[in-house]
VMD Tcl script that draws the C-alpha trace (Angstrom):
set ca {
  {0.00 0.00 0.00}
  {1.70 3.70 -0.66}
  {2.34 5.57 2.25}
  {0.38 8.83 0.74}
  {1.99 10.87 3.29}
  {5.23 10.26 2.71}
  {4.71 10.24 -1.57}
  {3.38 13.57 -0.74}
  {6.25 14.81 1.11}
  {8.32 13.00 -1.93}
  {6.39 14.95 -4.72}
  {6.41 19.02 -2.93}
  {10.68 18.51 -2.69}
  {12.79 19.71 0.35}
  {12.79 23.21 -1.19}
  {9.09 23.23 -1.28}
  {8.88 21.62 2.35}
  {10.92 24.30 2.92}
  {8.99 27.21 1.97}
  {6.33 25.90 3.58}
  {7.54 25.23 7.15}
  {8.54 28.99 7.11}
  {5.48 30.39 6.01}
  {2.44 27.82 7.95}
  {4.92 26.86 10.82}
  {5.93 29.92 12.35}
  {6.54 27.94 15.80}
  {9.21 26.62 13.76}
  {10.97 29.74 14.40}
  {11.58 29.28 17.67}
  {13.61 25.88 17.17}
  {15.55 24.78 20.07}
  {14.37 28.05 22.40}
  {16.37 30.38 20.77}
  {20.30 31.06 20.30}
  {22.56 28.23 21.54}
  {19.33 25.53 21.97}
  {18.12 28.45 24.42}
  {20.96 28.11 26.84}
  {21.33 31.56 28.47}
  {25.15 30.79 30.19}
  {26.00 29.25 27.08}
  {24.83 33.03 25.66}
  {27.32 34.52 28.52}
  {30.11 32.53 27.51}
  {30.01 33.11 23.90}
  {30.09 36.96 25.01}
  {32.48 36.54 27.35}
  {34.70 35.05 24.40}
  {33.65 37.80 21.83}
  {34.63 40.37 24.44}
  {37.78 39.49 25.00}
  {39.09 38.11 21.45}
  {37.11 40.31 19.46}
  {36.78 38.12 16.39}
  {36.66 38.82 13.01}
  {33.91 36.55 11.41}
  {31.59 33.86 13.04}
  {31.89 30.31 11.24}
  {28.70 28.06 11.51}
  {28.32 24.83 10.37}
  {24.80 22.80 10.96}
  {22.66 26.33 10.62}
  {19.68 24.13 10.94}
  {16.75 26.67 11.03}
  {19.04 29.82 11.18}
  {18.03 30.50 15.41}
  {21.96 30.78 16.42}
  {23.08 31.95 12.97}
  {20.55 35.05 13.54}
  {22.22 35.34 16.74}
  {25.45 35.89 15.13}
  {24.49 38.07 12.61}
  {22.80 40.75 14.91}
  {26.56 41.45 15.74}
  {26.96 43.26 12.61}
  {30.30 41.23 11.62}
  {31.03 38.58 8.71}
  {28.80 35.39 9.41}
  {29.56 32.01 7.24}
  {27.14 29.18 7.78}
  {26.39 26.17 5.92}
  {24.00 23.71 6.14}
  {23.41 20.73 4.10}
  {19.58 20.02 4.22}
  {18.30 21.24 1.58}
  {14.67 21.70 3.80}
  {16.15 23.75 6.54}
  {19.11 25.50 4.32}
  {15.94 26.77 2.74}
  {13.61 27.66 6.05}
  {16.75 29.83 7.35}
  {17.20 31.19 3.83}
  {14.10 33.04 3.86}
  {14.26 33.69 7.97}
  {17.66 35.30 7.24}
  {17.75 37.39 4.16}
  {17.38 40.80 6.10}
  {21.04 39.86 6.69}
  {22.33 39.62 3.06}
  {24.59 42.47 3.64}
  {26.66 40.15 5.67}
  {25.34 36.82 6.20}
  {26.76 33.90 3.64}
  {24.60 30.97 4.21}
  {25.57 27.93 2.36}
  {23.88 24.52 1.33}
  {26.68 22.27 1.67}
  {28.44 19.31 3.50}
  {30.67 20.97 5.77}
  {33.74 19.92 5.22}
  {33.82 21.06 1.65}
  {32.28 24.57 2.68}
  {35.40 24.98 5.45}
  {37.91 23.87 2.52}
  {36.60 26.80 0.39}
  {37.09 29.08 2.76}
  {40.36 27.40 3.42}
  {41.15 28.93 -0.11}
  {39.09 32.06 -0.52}
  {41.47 34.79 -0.31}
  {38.61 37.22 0.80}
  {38.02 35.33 4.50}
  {39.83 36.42 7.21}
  {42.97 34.38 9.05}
  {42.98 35.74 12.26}
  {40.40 35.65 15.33}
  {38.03 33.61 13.87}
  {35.20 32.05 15.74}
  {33.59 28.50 14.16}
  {30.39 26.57 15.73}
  {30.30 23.62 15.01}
  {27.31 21.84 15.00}
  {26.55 19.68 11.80}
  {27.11 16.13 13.58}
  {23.89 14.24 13.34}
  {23.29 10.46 13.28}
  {25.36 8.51 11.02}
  {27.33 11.32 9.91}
  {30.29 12.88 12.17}
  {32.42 15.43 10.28}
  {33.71 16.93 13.75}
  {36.97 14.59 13.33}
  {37.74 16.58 9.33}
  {35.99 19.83 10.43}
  {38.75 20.61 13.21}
  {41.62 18.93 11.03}
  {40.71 21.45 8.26}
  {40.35 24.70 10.52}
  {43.72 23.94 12.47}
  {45.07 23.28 9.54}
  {44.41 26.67 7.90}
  {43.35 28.93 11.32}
  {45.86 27.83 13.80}
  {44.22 30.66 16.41}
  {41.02 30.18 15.85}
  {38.69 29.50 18.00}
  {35.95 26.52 18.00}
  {32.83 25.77 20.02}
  {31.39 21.74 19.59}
  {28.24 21.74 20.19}
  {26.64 18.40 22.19}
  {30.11 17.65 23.74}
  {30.44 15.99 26.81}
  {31.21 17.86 30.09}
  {33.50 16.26 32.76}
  {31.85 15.77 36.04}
  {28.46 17.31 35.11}
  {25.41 15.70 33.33}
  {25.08 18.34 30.57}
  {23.47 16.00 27.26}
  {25.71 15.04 25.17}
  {25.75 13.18 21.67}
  {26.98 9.43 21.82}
  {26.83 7.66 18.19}
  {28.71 4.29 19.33}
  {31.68 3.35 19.74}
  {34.57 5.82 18.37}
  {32.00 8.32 17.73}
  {31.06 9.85 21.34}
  {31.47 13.39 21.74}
  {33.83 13.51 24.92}
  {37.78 14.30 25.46}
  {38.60 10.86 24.17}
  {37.30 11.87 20.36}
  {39.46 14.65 20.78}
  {42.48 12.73 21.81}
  {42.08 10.13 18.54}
  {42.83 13.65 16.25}
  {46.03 14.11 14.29}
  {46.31 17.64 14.87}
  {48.46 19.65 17.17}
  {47.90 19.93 20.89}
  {44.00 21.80 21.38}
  {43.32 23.52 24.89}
  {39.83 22.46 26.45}
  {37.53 24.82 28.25}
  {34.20 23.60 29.30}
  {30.99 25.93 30.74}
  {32.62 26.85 34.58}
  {28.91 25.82 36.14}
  {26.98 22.70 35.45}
  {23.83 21.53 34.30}
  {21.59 22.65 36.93}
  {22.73 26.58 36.63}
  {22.05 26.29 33.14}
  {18.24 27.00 30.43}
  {17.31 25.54 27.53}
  {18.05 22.36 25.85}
  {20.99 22.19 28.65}
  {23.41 20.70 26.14}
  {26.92 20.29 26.78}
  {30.07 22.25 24.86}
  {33.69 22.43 24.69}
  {35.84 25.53 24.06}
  {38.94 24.55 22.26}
  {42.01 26.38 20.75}
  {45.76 25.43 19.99}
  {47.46 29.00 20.26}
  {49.04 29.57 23.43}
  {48.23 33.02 24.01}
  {44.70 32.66 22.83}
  {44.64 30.05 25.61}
  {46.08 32.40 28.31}
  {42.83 35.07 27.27}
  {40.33 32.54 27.76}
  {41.85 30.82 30.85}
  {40.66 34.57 32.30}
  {37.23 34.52 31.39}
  {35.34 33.51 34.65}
  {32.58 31.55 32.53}
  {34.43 28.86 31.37}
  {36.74 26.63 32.81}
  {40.04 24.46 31.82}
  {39.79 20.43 32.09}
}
mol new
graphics top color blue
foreach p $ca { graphics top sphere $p radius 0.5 }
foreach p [lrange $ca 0 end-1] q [lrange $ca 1 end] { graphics top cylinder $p $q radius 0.2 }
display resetview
């Protein structure tokens, strides 16, 4: 028997879907909360970090519905983000474009996106912040997204989202074995030594989705600036 719903869904196309979720979904807006899956110390620390590094562009990859990348663009600075469904690259399309003048949203895999900014002469190689946030299910880019952004940004600066936080029970993303978000992931990477700061308060002083993050950087004196931020802490 077909499944008319799901022929239906086949037939309108993820573009259409996505049109459509924007303009008869409007709670749809409001995915996750708000900024950061609604996590209001998770806002602090980003500001905290953006206060005392004063970067030069945002990176985002996994824009979903566009709620953090809007976020980021109300800062008035250069904001890349890619995502790479089609239905939601569309839905944050169209809840973005007020921000063409310096929003670049991108429907991509993420890993190609960062290499072309790896080579675009036009984006900047200093202070750069990326969020990265495209892991879901049976695909984990995390492992090539940092390899590619130490590779060409050795100071930047990178927040992974759903990471597991030592000694607290913020969520976390756990896809099986080798592919856990925690310090361990980080330790199988074949890049240069990262610093790891983690949210200084746990779960229970935190709103929202209360997901967990690490901080990480491999520039020493980058390190020293954030080690003095009272928000987050070093592992």
């Amino acid at each position: 028997m077909i499944d008319l719903k799901k022929y239906f869904i086949k037939w309108l196309g993820p573009t259409n879907l996505g049109y459509i979720d924007y303009y008869l979904r409007p709670a749809l807006k409001k995915s996750w909360g708000g900024a950061f899956n609604g996590q209001q110390f998770r806002i602090h620390m980003f500001e905290d970090l953006h206060a005392a590094l004063k970067f030069s562009a945002f990176v985002e990859s996994g824009s979903y519905r566009g709620v953090t990348t809007e976020y980021f663009a109300e800062f008035g600075i250069p904001v890349y983000a890619v995502e790479s469904n089609l239905r939601f690259y569309t839905f944050a399309r169209l809840r973005l474009k007020r921000f063409d003048d310096r929003l670049h949203l991108t429907c991509a895999d993420s890993r190609h996106y960062l290499h072309q900014l790896a080579y675009d002469r036009r984006f900047p190689r200093q202070r750069v912040f990326f969020y990265l946030d495209a892991h879901w299910e049976e695909d984990l880019p995390l492992r090539e997204e940092l390899e590619i952004i130490y590779n060409f940004w050795p100071d930047a600066v990178v927040m992974v989202d759903d990471f597991q936080v030592p000694g607290t029970r913020y969520a976390y993303d756990d896809y099986g074995e080798g592919k856990v978000l925690n310090v361990d992931y980080l330790r199988s990477l074949p890049v240069l030594k990262l610093w790891k700061f983690y949210p200084a308060v746990d779960e229970t002083h935190e709103t929202g989705a209360k997901r967990g993050c690490v901080i990480l950087c491999h520039n020493s004196d980058i390190a020293s600036i954030i080690r003095s931020i009272g928000s987050v802490r070093n592992v």
